[in-house]
Each structure stands twice: as C-alpha cells, then as structure tokens.
C-alpha positions in Angstrom: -77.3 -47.4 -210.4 -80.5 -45.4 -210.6 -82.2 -43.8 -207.5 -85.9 -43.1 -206.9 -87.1 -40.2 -204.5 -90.2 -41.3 -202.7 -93.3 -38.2 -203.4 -94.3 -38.7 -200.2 -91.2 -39.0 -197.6 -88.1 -38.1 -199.9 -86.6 -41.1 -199.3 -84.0 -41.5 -202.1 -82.3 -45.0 -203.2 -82.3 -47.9 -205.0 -85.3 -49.5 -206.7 -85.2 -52.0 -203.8 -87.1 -49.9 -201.3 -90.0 -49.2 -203.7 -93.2 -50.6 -204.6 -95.9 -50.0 -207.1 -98.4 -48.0 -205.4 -102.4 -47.0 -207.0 -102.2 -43.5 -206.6 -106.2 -43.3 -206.3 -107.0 -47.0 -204.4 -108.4 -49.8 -206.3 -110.9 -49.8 -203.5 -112.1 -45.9 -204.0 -112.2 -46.0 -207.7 -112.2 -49.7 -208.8 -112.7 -48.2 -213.0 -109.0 -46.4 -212.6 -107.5 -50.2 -211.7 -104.2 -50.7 -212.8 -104.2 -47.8 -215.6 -100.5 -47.1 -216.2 -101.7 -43.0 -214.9 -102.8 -44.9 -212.0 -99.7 -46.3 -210.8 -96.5 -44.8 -209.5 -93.3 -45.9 -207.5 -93.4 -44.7 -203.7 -91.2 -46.0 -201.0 -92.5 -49.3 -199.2 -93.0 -47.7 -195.8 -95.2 -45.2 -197.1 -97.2 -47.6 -199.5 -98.4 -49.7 -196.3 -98.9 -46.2 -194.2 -100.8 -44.8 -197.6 -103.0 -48.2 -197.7 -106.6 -47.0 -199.0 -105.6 -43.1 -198.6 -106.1 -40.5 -201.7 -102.9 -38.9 -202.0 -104.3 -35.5 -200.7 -105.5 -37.6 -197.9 -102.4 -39.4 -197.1 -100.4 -36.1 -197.2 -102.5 -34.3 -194.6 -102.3 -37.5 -192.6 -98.6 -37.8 -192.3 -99.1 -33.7 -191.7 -101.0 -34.1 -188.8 -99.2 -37.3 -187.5 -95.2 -36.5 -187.5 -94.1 -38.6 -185.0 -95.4 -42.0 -186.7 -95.2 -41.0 -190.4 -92.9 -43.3 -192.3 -89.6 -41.9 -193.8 -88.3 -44.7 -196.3 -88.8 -48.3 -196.7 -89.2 -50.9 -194.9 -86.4 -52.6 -193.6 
C-alpha cells in the first residue's frame, strides 16, 4: 500500500485521508481552475482549514495559530 505525506501537516497514510486540493483557490484565480499544476493531494483536515488560503497564506496561518491547526485528516 502506498502512503501520501500531507505538505502542510506531515500527516503520512493511506490515500483515504486525502483530498484534491487547488493549490491557488478557484476563487483567487478562477483562469488556473482545475489545471493539473493546480492541483495537489493534501490531507482532508488541512484542505477544510486551507479553504480560500494561498499556500503561503495558509502556512503562516497554521504558524501563527498552533493550537487549532489541523494535523491529519478528518476522522
């Protein structure tokens, strides 16, 4: 079985606890949509936590907010 690592928490499992995530938001750059450079696999938890974020922006969120930043998927 193949493991993912989540770019954002380092969660590492199965494909399960991942979902297809716009690495720039539809809603910030609606041309980029679903271009295949566009899309990546992060861990469920932090693809609701991420919602509209820029990845820069979602990083120095969950920088700045420890105690409620997500660390793996959903459950």
């Amino acid at each position: 079985m193949d493991s993912f690592k989540c770019k954002y928490c380092g969660y590492i499992g199965p494909i399960s606890g991942f979902e297809v995530d716009h690495s720039t938001p539809i809603s910030r750059n609606p041309l980029l949509g679903n271009i295949l450079s566009n899309l990546e696999y992060i861990c469920s938890g932090c693809n609701r936590q991420k919602s509209n974020k820029t990845p820069s922006e979602y990083s120095l969120w969950r920088l700045f907010n420890p105690s409620i930043a997500n660390y793996g998927p959903i459950k």
